[in-house]
C-alpha positions in Angstrom: 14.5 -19.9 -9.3 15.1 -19.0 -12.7 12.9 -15.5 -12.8 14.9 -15.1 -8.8 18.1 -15.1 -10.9 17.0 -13.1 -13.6 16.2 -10.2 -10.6 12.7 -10.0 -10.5 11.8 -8.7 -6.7 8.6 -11.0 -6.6 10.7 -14.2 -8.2 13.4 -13.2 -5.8 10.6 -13.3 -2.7 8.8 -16.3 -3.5 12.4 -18.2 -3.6 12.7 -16.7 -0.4 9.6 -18.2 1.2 10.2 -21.8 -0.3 13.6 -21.6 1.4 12.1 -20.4 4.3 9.1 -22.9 4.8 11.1 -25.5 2.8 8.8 -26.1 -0.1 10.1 -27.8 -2.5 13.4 -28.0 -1.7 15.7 -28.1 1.3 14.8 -25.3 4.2 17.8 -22.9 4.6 16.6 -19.6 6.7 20.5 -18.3 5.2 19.2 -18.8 2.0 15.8 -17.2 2.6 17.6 -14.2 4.2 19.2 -13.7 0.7 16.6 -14.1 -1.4 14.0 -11.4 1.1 17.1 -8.9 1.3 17.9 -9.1 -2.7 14.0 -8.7 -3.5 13.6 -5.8 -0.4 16.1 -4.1 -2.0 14.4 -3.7 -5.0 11.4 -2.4 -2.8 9.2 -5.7 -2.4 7.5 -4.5 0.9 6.6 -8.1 1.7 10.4 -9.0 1.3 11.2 -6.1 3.8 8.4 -7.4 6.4 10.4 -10.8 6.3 13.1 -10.0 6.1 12.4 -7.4 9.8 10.5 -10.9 11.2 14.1 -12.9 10.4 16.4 -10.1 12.1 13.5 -9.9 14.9 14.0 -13.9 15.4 17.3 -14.2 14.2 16.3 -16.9 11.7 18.9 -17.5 9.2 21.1 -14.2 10.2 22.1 -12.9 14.2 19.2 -11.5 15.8 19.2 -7.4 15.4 16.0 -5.6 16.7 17.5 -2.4 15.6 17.2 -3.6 11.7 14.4 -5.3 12.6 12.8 -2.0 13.1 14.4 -0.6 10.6 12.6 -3.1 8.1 9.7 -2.8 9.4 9.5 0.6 9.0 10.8 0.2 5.7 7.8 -1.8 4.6 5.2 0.1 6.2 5.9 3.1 4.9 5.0 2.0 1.2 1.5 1.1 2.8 
């Protein structure tokens, strides 16, 4: 939590996961979604291949293939 609100990307997509999977502490896919879009942001690819799967699923946010796409993309181009 603490390195997530200090804005490291990695901190920021680990937080994600545990709110994702609910590790820890309470699941909230809403949460997740803020924690994978602040760290893809920063240009965590793993954060923007999440955070496509969440707009594919519409898991924690409405369901948008369009930016799912566009995440995906996102992430794949860094390799």
């Amino acid at each position: 939590q603490t390195s997530a609100d200090q804005g490291y990307a990695r901190g920021q997509f680990n937080l994600g996961v545990c709110y994702e999977n609910g590790r820890g502490i309470p699941q909230s896919h809403c949460k997740a979604v803020q924690w994978y879009q602040a760290s893809a942001d920063q240009g965590n690819a793993a954060a923007q291949f999440n955070l496509g799967l969440c707009y594919e699923k519409g898991q924690g946010l409405q369901q948008n293939h369009p930016k799912a796409v566009l995440w995906y993309q996102t992430s794949a181009d860094q390799g």
